[in-house]
C-alpha positions in Angstrom: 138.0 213.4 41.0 137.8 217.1 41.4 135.7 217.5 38.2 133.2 214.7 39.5 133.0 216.6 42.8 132.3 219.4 41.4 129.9 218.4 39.2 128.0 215.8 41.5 128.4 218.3 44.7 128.6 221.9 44.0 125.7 221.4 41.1 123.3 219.6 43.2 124.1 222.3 46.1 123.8 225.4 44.0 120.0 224.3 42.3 119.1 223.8 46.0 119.9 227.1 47.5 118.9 228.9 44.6 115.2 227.4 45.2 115.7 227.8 49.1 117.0 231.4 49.5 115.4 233.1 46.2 112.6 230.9 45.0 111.0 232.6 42.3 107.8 234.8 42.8 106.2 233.6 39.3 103.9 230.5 39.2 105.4 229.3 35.9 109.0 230.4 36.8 108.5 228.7 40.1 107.2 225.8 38.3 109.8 225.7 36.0 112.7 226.2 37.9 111.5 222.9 40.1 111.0 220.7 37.2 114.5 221.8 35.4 116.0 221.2 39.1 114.7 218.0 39.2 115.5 216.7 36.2 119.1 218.0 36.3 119.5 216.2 40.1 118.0 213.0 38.2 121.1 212.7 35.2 123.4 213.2 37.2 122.4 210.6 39.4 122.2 208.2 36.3 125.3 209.4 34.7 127.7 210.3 37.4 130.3 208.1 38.9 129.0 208.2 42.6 131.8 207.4 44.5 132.3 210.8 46.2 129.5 211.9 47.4 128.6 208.1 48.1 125.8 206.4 45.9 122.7 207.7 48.2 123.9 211.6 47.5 121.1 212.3 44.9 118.4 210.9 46.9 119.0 213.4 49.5 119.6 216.1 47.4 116.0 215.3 45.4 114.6 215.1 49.3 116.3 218.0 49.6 114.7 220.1 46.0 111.5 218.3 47.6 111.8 220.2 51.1 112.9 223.5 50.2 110.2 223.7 47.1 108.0 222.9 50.0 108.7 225.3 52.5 109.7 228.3 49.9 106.8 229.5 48.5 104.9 229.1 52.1 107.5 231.0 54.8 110.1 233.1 52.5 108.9 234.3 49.1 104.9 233.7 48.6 104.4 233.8 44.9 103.1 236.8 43.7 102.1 236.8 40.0 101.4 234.0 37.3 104.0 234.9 35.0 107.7 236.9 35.5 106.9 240.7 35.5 110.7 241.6 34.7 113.4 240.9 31.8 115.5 239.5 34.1 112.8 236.8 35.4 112.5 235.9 31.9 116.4 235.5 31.0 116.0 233.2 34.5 113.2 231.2 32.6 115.2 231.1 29.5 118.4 229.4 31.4 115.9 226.6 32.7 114.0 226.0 29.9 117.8 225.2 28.6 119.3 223.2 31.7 115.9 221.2 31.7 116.4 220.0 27.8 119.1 219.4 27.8 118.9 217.1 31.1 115.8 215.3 29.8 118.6 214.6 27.1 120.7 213.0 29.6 118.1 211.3 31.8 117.1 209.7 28.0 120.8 208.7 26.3 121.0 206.8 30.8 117.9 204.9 30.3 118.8 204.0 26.8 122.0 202.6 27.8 120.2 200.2 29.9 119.0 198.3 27.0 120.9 195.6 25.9 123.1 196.1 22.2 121.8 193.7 19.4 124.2 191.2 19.9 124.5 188.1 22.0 125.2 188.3 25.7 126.6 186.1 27.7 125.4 185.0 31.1 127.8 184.6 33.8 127.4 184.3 37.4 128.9 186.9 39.7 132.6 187.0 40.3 133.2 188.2 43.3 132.6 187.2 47.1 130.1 188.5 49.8 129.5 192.3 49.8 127.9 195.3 48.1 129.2 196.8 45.1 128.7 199.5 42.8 128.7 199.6 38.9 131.1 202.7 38.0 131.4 201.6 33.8 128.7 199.4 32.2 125.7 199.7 29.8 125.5 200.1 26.2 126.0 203.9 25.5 129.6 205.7 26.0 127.5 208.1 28.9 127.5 204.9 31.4 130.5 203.6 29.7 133.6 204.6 28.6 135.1 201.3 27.6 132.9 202.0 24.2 135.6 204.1 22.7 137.7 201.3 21.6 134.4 200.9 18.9 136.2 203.5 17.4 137.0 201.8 13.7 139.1 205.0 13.4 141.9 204.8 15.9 144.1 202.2 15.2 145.4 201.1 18.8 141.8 200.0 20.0 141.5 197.6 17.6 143.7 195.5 19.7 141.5 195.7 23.1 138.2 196.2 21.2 137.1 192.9 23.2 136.2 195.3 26.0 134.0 197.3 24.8 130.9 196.3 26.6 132.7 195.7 29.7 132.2 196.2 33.3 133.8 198.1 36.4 132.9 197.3 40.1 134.7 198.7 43.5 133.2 197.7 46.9 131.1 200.1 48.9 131.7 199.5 53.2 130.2 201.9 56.0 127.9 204.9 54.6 128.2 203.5 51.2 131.9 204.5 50.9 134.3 202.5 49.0 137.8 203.8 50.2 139.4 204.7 53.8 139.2 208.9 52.7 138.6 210.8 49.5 141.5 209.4 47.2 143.9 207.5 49.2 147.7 207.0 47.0 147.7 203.3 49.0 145.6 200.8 47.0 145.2 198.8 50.0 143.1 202.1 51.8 140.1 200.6 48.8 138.0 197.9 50.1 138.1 196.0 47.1 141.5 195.6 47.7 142.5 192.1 47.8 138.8 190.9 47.2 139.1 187.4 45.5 137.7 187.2 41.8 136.0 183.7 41.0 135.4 182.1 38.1 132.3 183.8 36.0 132.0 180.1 33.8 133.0 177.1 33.3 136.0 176.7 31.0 139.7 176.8 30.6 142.1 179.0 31.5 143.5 180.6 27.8 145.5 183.9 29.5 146.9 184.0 32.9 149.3 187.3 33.1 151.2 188.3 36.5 153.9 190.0 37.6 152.7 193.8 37.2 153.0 195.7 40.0 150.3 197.9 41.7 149.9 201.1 40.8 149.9 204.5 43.5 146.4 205.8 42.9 145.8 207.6 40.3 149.0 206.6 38.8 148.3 204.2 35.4 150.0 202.1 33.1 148.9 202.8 29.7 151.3 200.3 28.7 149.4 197.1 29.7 145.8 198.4 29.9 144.6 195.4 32.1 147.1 194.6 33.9 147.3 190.9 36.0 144.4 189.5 34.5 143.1 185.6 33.3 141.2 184.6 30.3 138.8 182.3 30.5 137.5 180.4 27.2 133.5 179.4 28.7 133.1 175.9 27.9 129.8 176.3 26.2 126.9 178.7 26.1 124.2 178.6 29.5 120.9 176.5 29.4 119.1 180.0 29.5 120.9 180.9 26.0 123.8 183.0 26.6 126.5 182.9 24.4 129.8 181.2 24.8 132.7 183.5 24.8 136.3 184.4 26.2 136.0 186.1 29.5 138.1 188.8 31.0 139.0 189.7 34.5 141.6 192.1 35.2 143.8 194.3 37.0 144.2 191.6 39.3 147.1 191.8 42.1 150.3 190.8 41.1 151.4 187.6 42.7 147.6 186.6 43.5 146.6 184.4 40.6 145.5 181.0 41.5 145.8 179.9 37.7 147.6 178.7 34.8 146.8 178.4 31.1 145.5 175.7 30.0 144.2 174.9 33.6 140.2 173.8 33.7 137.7 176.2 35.8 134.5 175.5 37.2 132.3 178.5 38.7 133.6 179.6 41.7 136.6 178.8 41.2 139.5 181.1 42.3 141.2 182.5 40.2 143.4 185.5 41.7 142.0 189.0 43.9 141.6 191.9 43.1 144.6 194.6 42.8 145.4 197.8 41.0 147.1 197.1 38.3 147.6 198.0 34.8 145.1 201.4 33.2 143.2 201.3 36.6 143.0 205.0 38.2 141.9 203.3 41.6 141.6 199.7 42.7 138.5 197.8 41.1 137.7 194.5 39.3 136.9 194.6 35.1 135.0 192.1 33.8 134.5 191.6 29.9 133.1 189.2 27.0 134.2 189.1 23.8 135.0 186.4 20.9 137.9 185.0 20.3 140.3 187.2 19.3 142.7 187.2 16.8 145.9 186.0 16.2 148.7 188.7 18.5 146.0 190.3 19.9 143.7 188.4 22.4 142.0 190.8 23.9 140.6 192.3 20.0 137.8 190.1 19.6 134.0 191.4 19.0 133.1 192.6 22.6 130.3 191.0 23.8 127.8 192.2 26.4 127.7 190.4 30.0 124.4 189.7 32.3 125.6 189.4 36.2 123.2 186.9 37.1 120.6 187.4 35.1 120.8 191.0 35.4 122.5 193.8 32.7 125.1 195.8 34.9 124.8 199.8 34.3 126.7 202.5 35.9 125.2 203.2 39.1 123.7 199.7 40.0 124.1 198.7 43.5 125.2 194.5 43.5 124.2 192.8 46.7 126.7 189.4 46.5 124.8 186.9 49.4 
């Protein structure tokens, strides 16, 4: 949390005074310096995890970049030539010609993880109740989504939980966009997705239904049971709209809460337990994957499987409106 803070916060906040307090005399510098700004403030709204500052942080720091690059050149440092006059303006020019690559980089490798992998995807409807919520893992690059290490052919103990590969994260945002009661409560309950129910994504049966894991003290995790409570569900068949028919995940579920057995039969909507914070969670939220079948002594190691949200691809930093 400190390194997202610092990253998301003190970044943000340093490219804006800098262009407030010392904007740069030079046309081009001045130019520059805004547009390698700007593009910095915009991947780091696509790739950050923005749950402190809240999801609506980077639009008022680029309201912000807009303001000061506004007022700057007009009421505190006029510019003066067309091009830097000194070797220092030019190492200044230098630095931003870097920080602007490389964060057209980043603003590229976001938007590319919003295009769906070449492989089947399965359509689901939305598994959780009334609310807003906000995509912290999803999309198809590991930038957006870090469940995309367990790809890795090379490390032997992801091939068992390689089913979640394309999977999804959610917490719930309340008041001002904020999703917990202060900046990292220890008391899972202090999360408002605490205790949200989870309902059935598909039609299907019940295949896994694990319980009895206790909530962990945030950010406590249990490495040894990565998801936790959680309950399997084999979709009956594939949607009229063509998605494909899979095994679907939801987990770190709290423990007690499931509504389920295996073998039991679920129709959307269904409920099936709420949501806790247990197993490799960091913080309470709800995970939600697709995969294949997996095989034999390990169910969860099946060929992931991307997942549309009603209709709609989830990415990291997607705001969900549940009516």
């Amino acid at each position: 949390m400190t390194t997202l803070f610092v990253a998301q916060f003190a970044v943000p906040l340093a490219l804006l005074l800098w262009m407030a307090l010392a904007p740069p005399r030079s046309a081009a510098l001045f130019c520059l310096q805004l547009g390698a700004s700007a593009a910095c403030l915009c991947a780091l709204a696509l790739l950050g995890i923005w749950l402190l500052p809240p999801w609506w942080a980077p639009h008022g720091f680029g309201l912000g970049l807009g303001v000061v690059a506004w007022v700057g050149p007009r009421q505190r440092r006029p510019i003066a030539s067309s091009w830097p006059l000194t070797p220092g303006a030019w190492v200044v020019a230098a630095l931003f010609v870097v920080l602007g690559v490389s964060s057209a980089y980043g603003v590229a490798v976001a938007l590319r993880s919003r295009t769906l992998p070449p492989v089947p995807a399965v359509r689901l409807a939305f598994p959780l109740g009334p609310g807003h919520y906000l995509v912290v893992n999803g999309g198809s690059d590991i930038s957006t989504n870090a469940h995309l290490m367990t790809l890795d052919t090379s490390v032997p103990r992801f091939r068992a939980w390689r089913g979640q590969s394309y999977g999804v994260d959610m917490v719930q945002l309340g008041p001002f966009g904020l999703r917990a009661r202060g900046v990292q409560p220890s008391d899972p309950k202090a999360y408002r997705i605490y205790g949200a129910r989870v309902l059935a994504p598909c039609a299907g049966h019940v295949v896994l239904a694990v319980d009895g894991l206790p909530d962990m003290q945030v950010p406590e995790v249990d490495r040894e049971h990565l998801a936790g409570n959680h309950v399997l569900v084999r979709c009956a068949q594939g949607d009229p709209a063509g998605g494909a028919r899979a095994d679907v995940l939801v987990g770190h579920l709290r423990p007690g809460s499931l509504q389920v057995q295996p073998g039991a039969h679920v129709d959307v909507g269904d409920w099936l337990g709420s949501v806790g914070n247990s197993g490799n969670t960091g913080e309470p939220h709800l995970h939600v994957h697709a995969q294949t079948t997996g095989p034999a002594g390990a169910p969860l190691g099946g060929d992931p499987m991307p997942i549309l949200l009603n209709g709609r691809y989830p990415v990291r930093g997607d705001r969900i409106e549940s009516p």
